[in-house]
C-alpha positions as CSV (number, residue, x, y, z in Angstrom):
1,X,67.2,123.4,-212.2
2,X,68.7,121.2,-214.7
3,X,70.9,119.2,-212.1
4,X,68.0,119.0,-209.7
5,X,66.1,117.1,-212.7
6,X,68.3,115.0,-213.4
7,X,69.3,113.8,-209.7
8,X,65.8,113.4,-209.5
9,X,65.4,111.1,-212.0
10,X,68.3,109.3,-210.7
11,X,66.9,108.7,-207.5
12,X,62.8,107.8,-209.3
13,X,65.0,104.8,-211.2
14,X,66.7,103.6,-208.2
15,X,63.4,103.9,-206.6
16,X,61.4,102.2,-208.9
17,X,62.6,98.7,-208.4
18,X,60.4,97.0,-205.4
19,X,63.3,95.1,-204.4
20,X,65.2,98.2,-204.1
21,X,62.3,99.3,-201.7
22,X,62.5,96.8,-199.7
23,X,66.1,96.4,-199.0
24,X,66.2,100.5,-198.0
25,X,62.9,99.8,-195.4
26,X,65.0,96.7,-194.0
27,X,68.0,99.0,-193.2
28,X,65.9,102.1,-192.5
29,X,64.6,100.2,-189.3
30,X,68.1,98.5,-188.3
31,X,69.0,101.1,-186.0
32,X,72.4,99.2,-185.3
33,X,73.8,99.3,-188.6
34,X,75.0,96.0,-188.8
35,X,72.9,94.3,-191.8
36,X,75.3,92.1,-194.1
37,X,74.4,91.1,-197.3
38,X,73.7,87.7,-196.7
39,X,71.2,88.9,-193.8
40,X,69.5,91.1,-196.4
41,X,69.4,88.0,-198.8
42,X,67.8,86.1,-196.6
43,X,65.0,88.7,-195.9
44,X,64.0,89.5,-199.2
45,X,64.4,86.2,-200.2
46,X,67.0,86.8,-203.1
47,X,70.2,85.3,-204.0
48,X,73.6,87.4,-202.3
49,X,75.0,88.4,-205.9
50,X,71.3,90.4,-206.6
51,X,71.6,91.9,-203.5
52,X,74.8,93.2,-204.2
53,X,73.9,94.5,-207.3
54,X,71.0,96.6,-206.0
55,X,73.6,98.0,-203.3
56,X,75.9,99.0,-206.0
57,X,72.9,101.2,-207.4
58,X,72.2,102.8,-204.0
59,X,75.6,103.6,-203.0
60,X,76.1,105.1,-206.8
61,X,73.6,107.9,-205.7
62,X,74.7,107.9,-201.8
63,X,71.3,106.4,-200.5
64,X,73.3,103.6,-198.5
65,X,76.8,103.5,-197.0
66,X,78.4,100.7,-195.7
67,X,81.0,100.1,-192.7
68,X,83.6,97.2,-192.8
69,X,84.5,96.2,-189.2
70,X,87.4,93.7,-189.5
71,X,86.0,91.2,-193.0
72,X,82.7,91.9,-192.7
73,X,80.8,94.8,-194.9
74,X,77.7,96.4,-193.5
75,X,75.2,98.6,-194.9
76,X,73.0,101.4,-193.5
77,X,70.7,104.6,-194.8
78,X,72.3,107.1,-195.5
79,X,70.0,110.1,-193.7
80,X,71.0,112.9,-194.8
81,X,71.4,112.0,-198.4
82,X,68.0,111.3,-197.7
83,X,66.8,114.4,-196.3
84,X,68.2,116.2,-199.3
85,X,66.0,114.2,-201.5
86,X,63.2,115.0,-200.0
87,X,64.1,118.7,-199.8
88,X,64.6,118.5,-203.8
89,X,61.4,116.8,-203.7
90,X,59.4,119.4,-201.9
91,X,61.2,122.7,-203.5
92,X,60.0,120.2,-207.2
93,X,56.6,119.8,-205.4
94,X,55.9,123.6,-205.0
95,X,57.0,124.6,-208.6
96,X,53.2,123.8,-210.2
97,X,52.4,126.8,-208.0
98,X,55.6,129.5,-208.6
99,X,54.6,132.2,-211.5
100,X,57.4,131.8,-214.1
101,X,58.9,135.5,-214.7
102,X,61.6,133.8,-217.2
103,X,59.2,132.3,-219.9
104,X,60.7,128.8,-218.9
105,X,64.5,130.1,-219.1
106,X,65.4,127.8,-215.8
107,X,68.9,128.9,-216.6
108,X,68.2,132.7,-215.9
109,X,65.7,131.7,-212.8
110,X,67.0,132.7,-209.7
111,X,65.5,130.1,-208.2
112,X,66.5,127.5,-210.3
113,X,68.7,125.4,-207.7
114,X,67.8,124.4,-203.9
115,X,69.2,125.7,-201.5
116,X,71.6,123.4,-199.2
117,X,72.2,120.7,-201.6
């Protein structure tokens, strides 16, 4: 339960920056996965150097991957990475409503850890 904590709080903080937000919706909807980061700059309205920055915090937890075709780099969602944040997400969701049999003991909880991660 203790790794599913802390990846959660991992992905909250890369979360909680807006301009984080809106660089993942600008390459959620780019179905052809072909955004540079001087395309995203230009969107968002922030200098290339800040843009790379904010990739290097989503590609640290796997939310974006990139693709280099010849010298050009670009960057797309990562789905399934996704997918098994939300998973986390829900199984963290439902806990309020589990009866703890282990007096808190996540440890010794069988169903400490998500399936499928």
């Amino acid at each position: 339960m203790v790794d599913i904590l802390e990846d959660l709080s991992e992905f909250f903080k890369a979360l909680s920056d807006p301009t984080r937000l809106k660089l993942l919706r600008i390459l959620m909807f780019n179905d052809e996965k072909k955004l540079k980061v001087i395309d995203m700059a230009e969107k968002i309205g922030i200098s290339q150097p800040a843009i790379t920055q904010h990739i290097n915090v989503l590609k640290e937890l796997r939310l974006i991957q990139s693709n280099r075709e010849q010298n050009r780099i670009y960057y797309y969602v990562n789905k399934k990475k996704f997918k098994s944040y939300r998973r986390i997400l829900n199984t963290m969701l439902e806990i309020p409503y589990m009866k703890c049999t282990f007096e808190g003991k996540c440890s010794e909880c069988p169903n400490s850890q998500v399936h499928g991660r």
